[in-house]
C-alpha positions as CSV (number, residue, x, y, z in Angstrom):
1,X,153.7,67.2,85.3
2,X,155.7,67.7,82.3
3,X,154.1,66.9,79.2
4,X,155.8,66.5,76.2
5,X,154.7,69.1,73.4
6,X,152.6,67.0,70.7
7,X,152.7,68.5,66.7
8,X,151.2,67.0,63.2
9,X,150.1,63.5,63.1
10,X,150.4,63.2,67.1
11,X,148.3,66.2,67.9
12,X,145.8,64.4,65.1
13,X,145.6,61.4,67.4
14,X,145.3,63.5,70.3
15,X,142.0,65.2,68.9
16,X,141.1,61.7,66.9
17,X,140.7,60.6,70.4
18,X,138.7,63.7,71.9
19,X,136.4,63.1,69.2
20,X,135.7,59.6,70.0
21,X,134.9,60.7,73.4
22,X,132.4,63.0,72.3
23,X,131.1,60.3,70.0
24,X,130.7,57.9,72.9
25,X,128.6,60.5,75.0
26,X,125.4,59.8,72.8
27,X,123.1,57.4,74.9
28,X,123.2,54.7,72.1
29,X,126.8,54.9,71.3
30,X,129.2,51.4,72.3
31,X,131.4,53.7,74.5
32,X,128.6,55.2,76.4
33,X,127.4,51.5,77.0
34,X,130.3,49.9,78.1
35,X,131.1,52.8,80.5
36,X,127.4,52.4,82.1
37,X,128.4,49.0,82.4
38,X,130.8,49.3,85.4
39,X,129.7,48.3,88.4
40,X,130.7,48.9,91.8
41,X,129.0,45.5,93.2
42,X,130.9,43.6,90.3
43,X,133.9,45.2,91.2
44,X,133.5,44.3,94.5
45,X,132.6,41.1,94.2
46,X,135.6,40.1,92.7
47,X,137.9,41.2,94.6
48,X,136.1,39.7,97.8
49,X,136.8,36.2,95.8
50,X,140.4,36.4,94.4
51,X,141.6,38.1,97.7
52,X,139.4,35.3,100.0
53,X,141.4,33.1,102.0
54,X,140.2,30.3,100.2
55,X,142.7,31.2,97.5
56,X,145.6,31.1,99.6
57,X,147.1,34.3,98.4
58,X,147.5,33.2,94.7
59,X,151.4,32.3,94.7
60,X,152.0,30.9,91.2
61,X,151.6,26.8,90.6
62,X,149.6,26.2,94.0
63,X,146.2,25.3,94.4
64,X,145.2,29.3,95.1
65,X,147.3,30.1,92.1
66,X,145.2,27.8,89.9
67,X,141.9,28.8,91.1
68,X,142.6,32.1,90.6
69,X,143.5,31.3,86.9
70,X,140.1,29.3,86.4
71,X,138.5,32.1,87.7
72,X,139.6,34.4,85.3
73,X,138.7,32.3,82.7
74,X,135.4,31.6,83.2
75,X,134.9,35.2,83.5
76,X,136.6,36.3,80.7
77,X,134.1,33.2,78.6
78,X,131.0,35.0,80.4
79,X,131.8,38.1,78.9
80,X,132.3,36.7,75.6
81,X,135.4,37.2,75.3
82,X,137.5,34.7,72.6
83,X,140.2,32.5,74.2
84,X,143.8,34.2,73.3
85,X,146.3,31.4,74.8
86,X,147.4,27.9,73.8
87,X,145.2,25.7,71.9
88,X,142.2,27.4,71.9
89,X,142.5,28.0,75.6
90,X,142.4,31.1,77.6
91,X,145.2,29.8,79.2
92,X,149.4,30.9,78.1
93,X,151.2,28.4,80.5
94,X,154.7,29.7,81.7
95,X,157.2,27.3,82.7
96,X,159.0,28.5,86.3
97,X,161.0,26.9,88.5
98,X,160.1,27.3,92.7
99,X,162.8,27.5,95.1
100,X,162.7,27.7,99.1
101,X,165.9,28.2,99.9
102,X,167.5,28.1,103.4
103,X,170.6,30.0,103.7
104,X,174.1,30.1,105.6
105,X,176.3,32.8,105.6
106,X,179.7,33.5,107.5
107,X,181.9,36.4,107.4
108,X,185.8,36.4,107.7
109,X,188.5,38.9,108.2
110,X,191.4,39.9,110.4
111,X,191.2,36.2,111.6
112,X,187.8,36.6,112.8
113,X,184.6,35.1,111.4
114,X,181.0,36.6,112.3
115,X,177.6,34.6,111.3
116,X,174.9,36.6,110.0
117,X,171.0,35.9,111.3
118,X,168.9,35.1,108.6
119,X,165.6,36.9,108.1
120,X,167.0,39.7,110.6
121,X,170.1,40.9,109.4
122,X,170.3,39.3,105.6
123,X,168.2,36.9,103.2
124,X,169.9,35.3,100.4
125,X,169.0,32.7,97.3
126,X,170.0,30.7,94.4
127,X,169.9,32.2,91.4
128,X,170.4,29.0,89.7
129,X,167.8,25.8,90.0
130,X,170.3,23.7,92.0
131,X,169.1,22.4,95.7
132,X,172.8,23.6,96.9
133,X,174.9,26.2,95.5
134,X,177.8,27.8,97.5
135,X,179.9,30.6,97.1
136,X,183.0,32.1,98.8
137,X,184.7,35.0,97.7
138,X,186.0,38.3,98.6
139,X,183.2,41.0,99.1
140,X,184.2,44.3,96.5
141,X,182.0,47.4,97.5
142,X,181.3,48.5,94.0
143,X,179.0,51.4,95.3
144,X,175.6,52.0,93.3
145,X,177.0,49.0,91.6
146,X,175.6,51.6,87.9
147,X,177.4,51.5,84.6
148,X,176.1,54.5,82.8
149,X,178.3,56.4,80.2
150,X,175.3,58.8,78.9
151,X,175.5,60.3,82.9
152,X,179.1,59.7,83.0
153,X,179.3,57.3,85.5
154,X,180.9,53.6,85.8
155,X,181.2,52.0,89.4
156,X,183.0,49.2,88.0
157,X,186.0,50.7,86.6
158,X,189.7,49.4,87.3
159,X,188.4,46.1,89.9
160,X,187.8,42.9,88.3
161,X,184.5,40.8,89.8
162,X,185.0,37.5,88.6
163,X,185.3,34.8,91.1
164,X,184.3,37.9,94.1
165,X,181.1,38.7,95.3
166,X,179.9,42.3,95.0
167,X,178.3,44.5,97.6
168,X,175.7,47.2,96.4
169,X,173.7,50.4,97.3
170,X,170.3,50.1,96.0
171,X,169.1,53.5,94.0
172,X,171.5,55.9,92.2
173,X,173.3,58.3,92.7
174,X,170.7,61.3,92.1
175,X,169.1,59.6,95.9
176,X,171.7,62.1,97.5
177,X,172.7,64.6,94.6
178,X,169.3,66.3,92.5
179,X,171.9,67.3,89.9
180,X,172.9,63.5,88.7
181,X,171.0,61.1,86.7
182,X,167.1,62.0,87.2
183,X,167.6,63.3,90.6
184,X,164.9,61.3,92.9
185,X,163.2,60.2,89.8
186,X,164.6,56.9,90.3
187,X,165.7,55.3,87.0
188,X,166.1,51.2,86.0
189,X,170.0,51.9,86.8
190,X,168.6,51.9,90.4
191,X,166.4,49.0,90.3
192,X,167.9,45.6,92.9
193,X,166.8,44.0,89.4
194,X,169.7,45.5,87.0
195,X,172.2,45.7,89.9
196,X,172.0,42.2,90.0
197,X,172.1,42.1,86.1
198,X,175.2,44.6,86.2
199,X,176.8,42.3,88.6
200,X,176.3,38.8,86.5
201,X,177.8,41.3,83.4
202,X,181.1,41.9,85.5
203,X,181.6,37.9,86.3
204,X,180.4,39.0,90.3
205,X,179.7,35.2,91.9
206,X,177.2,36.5,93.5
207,X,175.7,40.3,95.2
208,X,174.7,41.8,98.2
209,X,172.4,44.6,98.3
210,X,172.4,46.9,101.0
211,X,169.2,47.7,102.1
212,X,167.8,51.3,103.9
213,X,164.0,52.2,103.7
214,X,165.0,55.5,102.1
215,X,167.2,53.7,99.5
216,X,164.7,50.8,98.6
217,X,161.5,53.0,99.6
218,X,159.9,50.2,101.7
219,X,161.0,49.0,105.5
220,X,163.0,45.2,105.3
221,X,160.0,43.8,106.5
222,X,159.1,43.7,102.8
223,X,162.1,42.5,102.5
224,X,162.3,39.5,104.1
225,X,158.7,38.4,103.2
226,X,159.2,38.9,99.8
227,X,162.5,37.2,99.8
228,X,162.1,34.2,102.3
229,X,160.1,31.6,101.3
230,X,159.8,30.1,98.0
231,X,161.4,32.2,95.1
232,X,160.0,31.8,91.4
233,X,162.4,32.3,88.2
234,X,161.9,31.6,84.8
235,X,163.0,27.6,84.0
236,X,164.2,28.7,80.9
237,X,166.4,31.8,81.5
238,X,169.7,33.4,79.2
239,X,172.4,35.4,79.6
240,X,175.2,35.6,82.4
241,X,173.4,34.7,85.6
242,X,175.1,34.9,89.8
243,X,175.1,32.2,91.8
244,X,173.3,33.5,94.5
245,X,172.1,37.1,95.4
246,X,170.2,38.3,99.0
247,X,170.4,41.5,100.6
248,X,172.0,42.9,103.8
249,X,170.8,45.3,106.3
250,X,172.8,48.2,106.8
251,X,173.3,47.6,110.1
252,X,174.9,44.2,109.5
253,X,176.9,45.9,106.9
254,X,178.2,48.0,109.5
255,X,179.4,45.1,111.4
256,X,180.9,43.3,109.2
257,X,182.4,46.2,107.8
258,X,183.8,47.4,111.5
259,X,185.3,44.4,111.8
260,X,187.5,44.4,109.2
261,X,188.7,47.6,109.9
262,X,186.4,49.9,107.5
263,X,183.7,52.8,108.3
264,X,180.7,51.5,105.7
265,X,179.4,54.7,106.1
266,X,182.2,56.5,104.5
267,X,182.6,53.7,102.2
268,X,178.9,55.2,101.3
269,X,180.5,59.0,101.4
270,X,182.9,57.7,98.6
271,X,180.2,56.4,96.5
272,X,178.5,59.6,95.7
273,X,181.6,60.5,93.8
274,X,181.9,60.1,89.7
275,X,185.4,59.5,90.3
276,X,184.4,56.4,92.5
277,X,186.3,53.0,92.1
278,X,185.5,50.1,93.7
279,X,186.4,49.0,96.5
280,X,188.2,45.6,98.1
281,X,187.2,45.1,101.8
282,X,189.3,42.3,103.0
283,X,186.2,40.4,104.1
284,X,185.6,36.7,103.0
285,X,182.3,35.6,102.5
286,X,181.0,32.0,102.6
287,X,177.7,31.2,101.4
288,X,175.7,28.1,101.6
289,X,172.1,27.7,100.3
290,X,170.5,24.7,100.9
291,X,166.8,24.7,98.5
292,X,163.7,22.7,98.2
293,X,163.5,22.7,93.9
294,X,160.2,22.2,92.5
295,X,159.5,22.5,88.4
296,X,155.5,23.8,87.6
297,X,153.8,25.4,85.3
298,X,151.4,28.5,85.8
299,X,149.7,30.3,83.2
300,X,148.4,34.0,82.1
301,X,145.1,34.2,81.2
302,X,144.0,36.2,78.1
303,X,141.1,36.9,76.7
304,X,140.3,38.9,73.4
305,X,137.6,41.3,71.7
306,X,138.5,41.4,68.0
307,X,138.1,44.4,66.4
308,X,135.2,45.0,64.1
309,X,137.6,46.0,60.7
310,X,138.8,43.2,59.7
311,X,142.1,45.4,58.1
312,X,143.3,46.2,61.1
313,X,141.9,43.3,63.4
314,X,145.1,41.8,63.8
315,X,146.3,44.8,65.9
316,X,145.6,45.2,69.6
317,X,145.6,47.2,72.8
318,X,146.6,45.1,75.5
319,X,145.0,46.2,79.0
320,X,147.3,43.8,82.1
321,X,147.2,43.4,86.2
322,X,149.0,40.8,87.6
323,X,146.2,37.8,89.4
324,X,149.4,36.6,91.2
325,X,150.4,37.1,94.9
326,X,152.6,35.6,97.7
327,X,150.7,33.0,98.8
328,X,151.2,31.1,102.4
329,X,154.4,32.3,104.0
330,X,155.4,33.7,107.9
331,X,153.3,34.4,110.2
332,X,152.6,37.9,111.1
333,X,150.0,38.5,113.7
334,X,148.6,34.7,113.8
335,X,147.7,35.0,110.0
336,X,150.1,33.5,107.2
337,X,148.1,33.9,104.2
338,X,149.0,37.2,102.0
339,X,146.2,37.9,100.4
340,X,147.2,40.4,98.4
341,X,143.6,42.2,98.2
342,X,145.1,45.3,96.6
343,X,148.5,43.8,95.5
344,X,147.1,42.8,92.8
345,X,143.1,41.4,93.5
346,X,142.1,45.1,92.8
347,X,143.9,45.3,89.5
348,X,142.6,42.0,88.2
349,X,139.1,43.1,89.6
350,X,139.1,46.6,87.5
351,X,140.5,44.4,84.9
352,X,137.3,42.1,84.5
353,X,135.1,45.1,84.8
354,X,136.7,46.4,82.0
355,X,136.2,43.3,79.9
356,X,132.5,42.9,80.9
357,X,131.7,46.1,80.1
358,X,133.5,46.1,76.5
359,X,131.8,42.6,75.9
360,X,128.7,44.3,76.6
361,X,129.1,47.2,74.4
362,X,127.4,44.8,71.0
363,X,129.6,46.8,68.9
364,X,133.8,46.7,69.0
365,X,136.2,48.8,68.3
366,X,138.2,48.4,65.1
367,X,141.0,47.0,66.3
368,X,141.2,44.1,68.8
369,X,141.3,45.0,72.7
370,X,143.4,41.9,74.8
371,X,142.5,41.2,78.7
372,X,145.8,39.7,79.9
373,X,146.3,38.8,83.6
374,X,149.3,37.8,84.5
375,X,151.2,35.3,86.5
376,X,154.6,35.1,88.5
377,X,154.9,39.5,88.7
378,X,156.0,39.0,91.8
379,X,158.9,37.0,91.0
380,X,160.2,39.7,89.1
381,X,157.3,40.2,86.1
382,X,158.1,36.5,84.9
383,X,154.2,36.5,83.1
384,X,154.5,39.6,81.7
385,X,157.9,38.6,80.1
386,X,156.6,35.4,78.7
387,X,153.9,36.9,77.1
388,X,156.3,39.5,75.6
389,X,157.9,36.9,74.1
390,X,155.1,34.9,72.8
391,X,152.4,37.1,72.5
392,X,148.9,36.2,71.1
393,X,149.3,39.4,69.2
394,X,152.8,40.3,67.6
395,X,154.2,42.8,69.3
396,X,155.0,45.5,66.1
397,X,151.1,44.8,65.9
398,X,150.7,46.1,69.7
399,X,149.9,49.8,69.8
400,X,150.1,49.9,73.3
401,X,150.0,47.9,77.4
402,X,147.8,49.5,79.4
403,X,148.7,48.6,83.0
404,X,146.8,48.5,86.3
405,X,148.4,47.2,89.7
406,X,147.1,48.2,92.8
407,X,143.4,49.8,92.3
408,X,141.8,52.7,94.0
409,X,140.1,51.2,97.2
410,X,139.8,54.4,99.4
411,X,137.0,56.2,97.4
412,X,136.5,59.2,94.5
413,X,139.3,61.2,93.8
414,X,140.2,64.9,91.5
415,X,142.9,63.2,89.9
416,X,144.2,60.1,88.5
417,X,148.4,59.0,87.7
418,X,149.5,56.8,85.2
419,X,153.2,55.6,84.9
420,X,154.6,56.9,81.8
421,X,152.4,59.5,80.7
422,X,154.9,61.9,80.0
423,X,157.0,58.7,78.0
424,X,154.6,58.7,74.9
425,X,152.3,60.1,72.5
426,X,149.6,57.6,74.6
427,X,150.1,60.2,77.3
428,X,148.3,62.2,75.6
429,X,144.9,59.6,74.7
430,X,144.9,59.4,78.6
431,X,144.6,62.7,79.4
432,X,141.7,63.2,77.2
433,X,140.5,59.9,79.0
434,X,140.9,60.9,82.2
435,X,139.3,65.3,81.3
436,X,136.2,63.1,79.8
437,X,135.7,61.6,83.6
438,X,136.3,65.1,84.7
439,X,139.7,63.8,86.4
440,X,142.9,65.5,86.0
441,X,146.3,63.6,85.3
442,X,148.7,64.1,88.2
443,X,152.4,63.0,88.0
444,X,153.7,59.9,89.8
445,X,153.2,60.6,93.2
446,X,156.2,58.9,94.1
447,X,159.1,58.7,91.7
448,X,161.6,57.9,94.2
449,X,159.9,54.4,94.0
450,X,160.6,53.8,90.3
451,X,157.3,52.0,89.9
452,X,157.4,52.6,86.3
453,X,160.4,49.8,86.0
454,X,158.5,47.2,88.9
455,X,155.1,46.1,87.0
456,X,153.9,44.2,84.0
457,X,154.1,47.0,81.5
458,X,157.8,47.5,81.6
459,X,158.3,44.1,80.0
460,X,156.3,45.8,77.3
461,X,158.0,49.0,77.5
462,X,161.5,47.3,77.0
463,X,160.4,45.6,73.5
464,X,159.6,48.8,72.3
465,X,155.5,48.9,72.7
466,X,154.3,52.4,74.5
467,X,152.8,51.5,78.0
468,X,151.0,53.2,80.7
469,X,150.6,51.7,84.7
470,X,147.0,53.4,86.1
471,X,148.0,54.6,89.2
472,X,145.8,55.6,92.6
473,X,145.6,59.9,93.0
474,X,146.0,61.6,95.9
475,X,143.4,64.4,95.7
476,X,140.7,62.4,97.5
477,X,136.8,63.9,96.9
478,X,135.9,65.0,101.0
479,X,139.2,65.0,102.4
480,X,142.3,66.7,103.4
481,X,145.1,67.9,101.6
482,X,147.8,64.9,102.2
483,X,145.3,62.6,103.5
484,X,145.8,60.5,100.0
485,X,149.5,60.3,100.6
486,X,149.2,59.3,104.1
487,X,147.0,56.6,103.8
488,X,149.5,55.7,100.8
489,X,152.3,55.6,102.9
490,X,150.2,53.6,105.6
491,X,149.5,51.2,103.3
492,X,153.2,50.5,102.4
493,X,153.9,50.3,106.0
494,X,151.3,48.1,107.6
495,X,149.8,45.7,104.7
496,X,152.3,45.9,101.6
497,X,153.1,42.4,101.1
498,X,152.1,41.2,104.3
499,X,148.9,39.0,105.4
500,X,146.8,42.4,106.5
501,X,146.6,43.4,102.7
502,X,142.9,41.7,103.3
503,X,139.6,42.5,102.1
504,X,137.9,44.4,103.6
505,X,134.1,46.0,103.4
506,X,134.9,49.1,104.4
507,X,136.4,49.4,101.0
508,X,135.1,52.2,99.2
509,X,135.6,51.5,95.3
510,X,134.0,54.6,93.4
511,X,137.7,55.2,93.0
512,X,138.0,51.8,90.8
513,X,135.0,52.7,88.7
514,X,136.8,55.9,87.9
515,X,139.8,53.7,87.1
516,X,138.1,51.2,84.9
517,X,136.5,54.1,83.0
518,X,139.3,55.5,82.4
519,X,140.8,52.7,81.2
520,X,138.3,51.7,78.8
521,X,137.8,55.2,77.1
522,X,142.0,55.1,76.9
523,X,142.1,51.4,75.1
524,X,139.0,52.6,73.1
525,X,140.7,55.6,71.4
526,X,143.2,53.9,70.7
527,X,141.6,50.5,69.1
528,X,139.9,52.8,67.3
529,X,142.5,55.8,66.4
530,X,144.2,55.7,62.5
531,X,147.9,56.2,63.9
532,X,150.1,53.9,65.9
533,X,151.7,55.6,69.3
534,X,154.7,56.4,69.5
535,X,158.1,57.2,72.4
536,X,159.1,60.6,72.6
537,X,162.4,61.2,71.0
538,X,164.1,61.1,74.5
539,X,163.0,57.8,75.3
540,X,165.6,55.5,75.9
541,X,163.2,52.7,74.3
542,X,162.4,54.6,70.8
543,X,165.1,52.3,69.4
544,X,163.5,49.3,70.3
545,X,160.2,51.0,69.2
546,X,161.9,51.3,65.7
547,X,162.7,47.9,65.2
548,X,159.1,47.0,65.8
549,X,158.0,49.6,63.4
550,X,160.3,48.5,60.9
551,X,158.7,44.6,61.2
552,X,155.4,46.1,61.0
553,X,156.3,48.2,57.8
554,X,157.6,44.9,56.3
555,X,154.1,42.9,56.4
């Protein structure tokens, strides 16, 4: 892993932090007792509630959802913690909009017309809270659909969108060619999230994503269970917006696309060029989405230890996992509820370990620590983004998000990831973190994925506060080489987003201990460090970062 050389004032926070470790290690010391305060059993034990079936896998504004909330809540007043939400209230409600939509869609061209199955070969919805929308327009294959001029690359030149619909590769172009953008570092410009931003920007009625596991880096079974059912969006929402969006398997693709005449995959061939235009395919698509609309609220819950100084007690660490899951959707195997014990029970679990054991510390750090847990991240990271823009803490007051989604439940490992360590001079607090647990940092174990743009930090990350996302190693304590990224890979395959992500007993969690510990010696050195983090010069959020720092040097 490349780490970012650190000089002055940052190498000062890096050994500011060290100390504080060392500091902690005394038997008395409020470190050492909130670190011998996480517990396996407690762990455990929550995870075994918020991923029961009695919470009906936790979709946002059902009865699961809500009881997961409550939960929370009276957790987070057991530990002590102060209410950080509306009204005194643990509880930051976030206005969404549900909608189950059930789609149509027809092809035309060379005076044929082909209907594509839903669930099997595509899965569309509304991108607007209407119970019909419809669209029909000309399908433009605008390759990685990326507008990029610092790599020098623009699919949208010369081919106007408006009143069309767009078809698009999901990743970038580095996927097939090392030497462009990040290589198979995926960046946000291969996100489904800002193709479908790109798209609205270019007047696009609506887009198509083209789906392949290699491109997306999961099979379309997570595809259409993530997509089908009821779909969550913001109810307040700005900017240009589609009318619908869905993706396409590349096998339908290749139908439709043979029966107009084309080869798709040449079309793909093309795309791999800079000097790639878009492209009109003399196919007609017709749309219809017929919805269910429901208006609800859920909320993020968040809890907060104030810092002991009361100078800097009005400046926080924020440590997030998302409580939220999928709730009751298709069958798979006889069972319909997706539990979502790792995705995201674990995270939330870790998460209230971490806040019992700081509450049972008797002594704070300076600055304040926040326990935020998150609604509606699978709908796109709605919680985290409403907090981000209504925080309980001001944001140019926020040193730093520290992230957890998807804890350890396969037992002790050598190392531990984190998303973005390489991104910020907090890199360098969690190194020292992890070296105190006698774990070493590894790098993202798979950046093909681009995990760093698909959790609750990178809300954080894009209004200029340094973040980090905990991530699960791969150097397991008793077993193989490559047994880590096997069973990681077997995960993604058999239970990610699908009703076997269950609890289970067998669960071994010594490997979430090590993550909560981590975590709390990270947002301790912080809380209590003399400096503010900061981006590296490279990052492509130090702008934002400066407009924070410039409200925080106007108090």
């Amino acid at each position: 892993m490349r780490l970012h050389i650190i000089a002055g004032p940052l190498l000062a926070l890096f050994l500011h932090g060290a100390s504080l470790f060392a500091q902690g290690g005394t038997r008395t010391g409020p470190l050492e007792r909130a670190l011998a305060a996480v517990s396996e059993p407690a762990i455990r034990a929550h995870l075994r509630f918020l991923a029961g079936d009695a919470l009906e896998g936790r979709a946002p504004g059902t009865r699961g959802g809500l009881l997961s909330e409550m939960y929370i809540a009276a957790q987070f007043e057991a530990f002590g913690l102060e209410p950080a939400g509306e009204n005194g209230s643990y509880f930051q409600p976030v206005s969404l909009v549900g909608i189950t939509p059930q789609p149509s869609l027809i092809v035309g061209t060379n005076r044929r017309t082909l209907a594509l199955e839903y669930l099997t070969e595509f899965v569309a919805w509304p991108e607007m809270p209407e119970p019909t929308v419809t669209a029909d327009g000309e399908l433009v294959f605008v390759g990685y659909g990326v507008t990029a001029p610092e790599w020098g690359w623009d699919d949208y030149v010369g081919e106007p969108l408006a009143g069309r619909i767009a078809l698009i590769l999901v990743n970038d172009p580095g996927l097939s060619d090392s030497t462009r953008f990040n290589g198979r570092q995926l960046t946000y410009y291969g996100r489904w999230t800002y193709k479908l931003e790109q798209a609205a920007r270019m007047g696009a009625t609506g887009a198509l994503l083209i789906h392949t596991t290699e491109s997306a880096t999961y099979p379309w079974s997570v595809v259409r269970n993530s997509w089908s059912g009821e779909q969550i969006m913001l109810a307040r929402r700005s900017g240009p917006g589609l009318r619908f969006a869905g993706w396409m398997t590349l096998d339908a693709g290749r139908r439709v696309m043979a029966a107009a005449g084309r080869d798709l995959d040449l079309m793909v061939q093309r795309a791999q060029r800079a000097n790639f235009r878009p492209m009109r395919t003399g196919v007609n698509l017709a749309i219809d989405i017929r919805s269910s609309v429901r208006r609800f609220q859920a909320s993020n819950v968040v809890g907060l230890i104030r810092g002991r100084d009361s100078a800097v007690a009005d400046e926080g660490v924020v440590l997030v996992a998302h409580h939220d899951h999928k709730g009751i959707g298709s069958s798979l195997g006889g069972d319909s509820i997706y539990n979502g014990a790792q995705d995201n029970a674990s995270g939330v679990a870790v998460l209230l370990a971490a806040a019992s054991a700081l509450g049972s510390a008797h002594l704070a750090p300076r600055r304040s620590v926040i326990f935020l847990a998150t609604t509606a991240e699978e709908s796109g990271l709605l919680g985290a983004e409403s907090y981000v823009g209504n925080p309980s803490i001001p944001l140019e007051r926020t040193l730093a998000a520290i992230n957890i989604d998807g804890a350890n439940l396969r037992g002790r490992t050598n190392d531990v990831p984190a998303l973005g360590t390489e991104r910020s001079t907090v890199g360098a607090v969690f190194v020292a973190a992890a070296a105190a647990e006698n774990l070493t940092v590894s790098p993202d174990p798979n950046p093909a994925a681009g995990s760093f743009f698909r959790s609750d930090h990178f809300p954080f990350a894009r209004a200029g506060v340094p973040v980090l996302s905990i991530r699960i190693g791969r150097q397991f304590v008793g077993k193989p080489p490559g047994w880590g990224a096997a069973e990681a890979e077997r995960y993604t395959r058999e239970r990610y987003h699908q009703p076997s992500d269950e609890f289970s007993p067998a669960f071994d969690l010594a490997g979430a201990v090590q993550q909560a510990k981590v975590m709390i010696r990270t947002a301790w050195a912080l809380a209590q460090g003399t400096e503010f983090p900061t981006w590296n010069p490279d990052s492509e959020f130090r702008p934002a970062a400066e407009r924070l720092r410039t409200l925080r040097g106007s108090r």
